[in-house]
N, C-alpha and C positions, 0 to 999 in steps of 0.2 A: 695536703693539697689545698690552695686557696684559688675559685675559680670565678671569673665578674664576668657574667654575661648580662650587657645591657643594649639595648635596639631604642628607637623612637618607634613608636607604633600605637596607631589613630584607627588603624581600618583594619579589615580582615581581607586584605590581600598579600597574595604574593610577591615575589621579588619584581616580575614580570607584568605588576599591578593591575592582575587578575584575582575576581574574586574567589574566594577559597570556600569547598563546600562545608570545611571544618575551620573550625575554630583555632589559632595561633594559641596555646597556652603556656606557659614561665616553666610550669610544673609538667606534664605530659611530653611538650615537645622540646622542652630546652634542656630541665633539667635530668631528664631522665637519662641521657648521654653520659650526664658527668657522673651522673648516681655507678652508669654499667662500668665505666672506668675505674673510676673509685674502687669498687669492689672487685674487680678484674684484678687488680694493682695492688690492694690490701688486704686483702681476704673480707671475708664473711661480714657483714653490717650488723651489729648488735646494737646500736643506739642510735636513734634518728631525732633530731626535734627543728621543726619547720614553724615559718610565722608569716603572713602575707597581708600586705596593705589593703588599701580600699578596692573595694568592684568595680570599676569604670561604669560608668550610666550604660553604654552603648555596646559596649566587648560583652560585658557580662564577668571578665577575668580579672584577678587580681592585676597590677599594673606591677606590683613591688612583692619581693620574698626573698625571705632569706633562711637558707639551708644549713645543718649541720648534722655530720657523720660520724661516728666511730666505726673502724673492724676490730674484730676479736683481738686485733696485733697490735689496737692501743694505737694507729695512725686514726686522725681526724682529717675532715673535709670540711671547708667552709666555703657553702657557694652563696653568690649575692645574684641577681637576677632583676632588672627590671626592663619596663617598657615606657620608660620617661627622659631615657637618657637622649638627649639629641644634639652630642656630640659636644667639641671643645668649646667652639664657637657662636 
């Protein structure tokens, strides 16, 4: 499974550009979805190794991470994640 979840993201608001009383995080709120899938889809998680870019002054969160999975079944996961991407154009 190879999975690119990237957003532009400055502030801690919502879609609805409301502030949010939690914090938007790569790890927690984004990745943890692919992580359930993954494992849903492949079995059992026996090797995980994760690396994340710099803290943002302001967020407090990494902006950039990048994931990797094995299951017991010898499938791998590579997910990339960040919050700098702001599109093609």
């Amino acid at each position: 499974m190879d999975v690119q979840t990237y957003f532009f993201r400055r502030t801690n608001t919502n879609a609805k550009g409301e502030a949010r009383s939690w914090t938007d995080h790569l790890l927690w709120h984004h990745a943890a979805h692919t992580v359930d899938l993954f494992a849903y889809q492949a079995g059992r998680i026996v090797q995980a190794n994760a690396i994340q870019g710099p803290i943002h002054p302001d967020l407090g969160i990494a902006m950039d991470m990048s994931i990797q999975l094995k299951s017991e079944t010898g499938a791998i996961c590579t997910l990339s994640l960040s919050f700098n991407n702001n599109g093609p154009f």
